[in-house]
C-alpha positions in Angstrom: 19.0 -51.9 26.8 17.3 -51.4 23.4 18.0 -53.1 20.5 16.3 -52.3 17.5 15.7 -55.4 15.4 15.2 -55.0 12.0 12.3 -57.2 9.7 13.4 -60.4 8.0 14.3 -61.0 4.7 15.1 -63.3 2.1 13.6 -67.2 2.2 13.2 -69.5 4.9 15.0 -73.6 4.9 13.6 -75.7 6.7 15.2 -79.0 7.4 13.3 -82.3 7.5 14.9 -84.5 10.3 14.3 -88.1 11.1 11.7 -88.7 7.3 12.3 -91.1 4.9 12.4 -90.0 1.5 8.5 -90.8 0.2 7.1 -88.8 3.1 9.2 -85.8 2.9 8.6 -85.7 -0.8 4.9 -86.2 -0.2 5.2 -83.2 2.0 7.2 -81.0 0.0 5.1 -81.4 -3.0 2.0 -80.6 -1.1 3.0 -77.6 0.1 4.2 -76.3 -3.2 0.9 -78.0 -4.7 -1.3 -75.4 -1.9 1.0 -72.1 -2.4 0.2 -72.7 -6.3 -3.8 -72.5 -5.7 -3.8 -76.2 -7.1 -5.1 -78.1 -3.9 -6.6 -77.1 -1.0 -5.1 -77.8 2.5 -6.9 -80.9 4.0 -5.0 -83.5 5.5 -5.3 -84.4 9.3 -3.4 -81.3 11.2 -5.9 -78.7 9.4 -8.9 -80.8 10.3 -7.8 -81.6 14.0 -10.3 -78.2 15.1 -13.7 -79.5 13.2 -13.7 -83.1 13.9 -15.9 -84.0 16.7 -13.8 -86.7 18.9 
């Protein structure tokens, strides 16, 4: 059977489990700091691939 999905729309949640108030904050901000062109993405995920272990 064939089911034709349609595209998704409208915004995304995404709920924080298990992090204490100063980190998700720290996180939240970030991410809205990075989609606003005011910092650049560098923390320790986005630099796992060019670090030489």
């Amino acid at each position: 059977m064939k089911k034709n999905i349609e595209p998704a729309q409208g915004k995304l949640g995404i709920l924080i489990v298990g992090v204490g108030g100063a980190v998700s904050t720290t996180l939240i901000s970030g991410v809205l700091s990075v989609r606003k062109g005011l910092s650049q993405p560098v923390g320790s995920i986005t630099q796992m691939a060019t670090i030489k272990m």
